[in-house]
N, C-alpha and C positions, 0 to 999 in steps of 0.2 A: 517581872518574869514574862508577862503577857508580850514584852519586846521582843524580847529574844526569842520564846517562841516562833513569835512572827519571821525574825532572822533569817531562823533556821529553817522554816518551809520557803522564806522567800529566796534565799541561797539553792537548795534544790531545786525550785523552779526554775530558777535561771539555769543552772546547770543544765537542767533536762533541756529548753528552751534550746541554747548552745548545742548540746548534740544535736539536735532532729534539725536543727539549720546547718551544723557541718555536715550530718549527713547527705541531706538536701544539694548542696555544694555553694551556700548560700555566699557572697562576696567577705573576700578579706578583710574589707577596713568594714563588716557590721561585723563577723565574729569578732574583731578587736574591740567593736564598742562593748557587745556583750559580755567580753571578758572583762572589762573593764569596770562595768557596773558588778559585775559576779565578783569580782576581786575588791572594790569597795564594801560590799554585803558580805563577803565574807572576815573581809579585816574588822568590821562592824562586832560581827560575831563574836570572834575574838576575842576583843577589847571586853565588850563583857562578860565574858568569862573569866579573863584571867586581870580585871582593871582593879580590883579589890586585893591583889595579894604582890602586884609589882607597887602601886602607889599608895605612899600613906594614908590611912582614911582621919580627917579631922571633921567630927560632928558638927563645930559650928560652923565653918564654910559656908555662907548663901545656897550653893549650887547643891550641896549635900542635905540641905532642910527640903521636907516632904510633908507635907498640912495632910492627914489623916492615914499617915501610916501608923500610929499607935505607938513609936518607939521615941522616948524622950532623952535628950542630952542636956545636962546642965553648962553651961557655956560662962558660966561666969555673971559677967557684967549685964549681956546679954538675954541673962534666966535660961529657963528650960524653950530648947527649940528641940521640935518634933523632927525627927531623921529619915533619913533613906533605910530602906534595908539592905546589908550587905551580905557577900559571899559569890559563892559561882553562880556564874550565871544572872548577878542582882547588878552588877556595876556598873557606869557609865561608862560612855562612851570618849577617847579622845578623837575629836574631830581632824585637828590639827599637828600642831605640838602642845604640851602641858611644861610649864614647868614655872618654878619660884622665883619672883624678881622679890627684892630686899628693897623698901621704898625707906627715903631718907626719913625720918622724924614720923611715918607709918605703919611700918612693919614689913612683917614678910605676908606677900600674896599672889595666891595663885591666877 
């Protein structure tokens, strides 16, 4: 939560930043960079807000284990592995692309 916090006053800042330079009449290719980091920070935002309810959540995942968030999953083979919390606003981030390759004699992973 303490992220997206952060997110979302650091998105406004750039925003505000962004106008008072366009007002300024500051050069074209720095409003483009500013837009540019503004538009990563905000796709950022996004993502978790809504990364919990477009992608399926599976508890045991590596990337989804959280050592002292208090929320336990039994995983099997694995035992109980401590989780992520989810919901709005709780979710990761995709940096890239995400998606599932099916590895021969493996499994499926993300």
């Amino acid at each position: 939560m303490g992220l997206s916090i952060f997110r979302i006053f650091a998105s406004g800042a750039i925003a505000y930043y962004f106008i008072k330079q366009w007002r300024k009449g500051a050069r074209t290719e720095f409003l483009i960079a500013i837009g540019l980091v503004f538009a990563g920070a905000t796709g950022n935002l996004i993502d978790s807000m809504f990364y919990d309810f477009i992608f399926d959540y599976d508890p045991c995942i590596g990337f989804n284990h959280l050592e002292g968030s208090g929320i336990w999953s039994d995983c099997g083979i694995m035992g109980k592995q401590e989780t992520r919390h989810t919901g709005f606003l709780m979710g990761n981030v995709v940096d890239m692309f995400q998606f599932t390759v099916e590895w021969p004699f493996l499994g499926s992973m993300v």
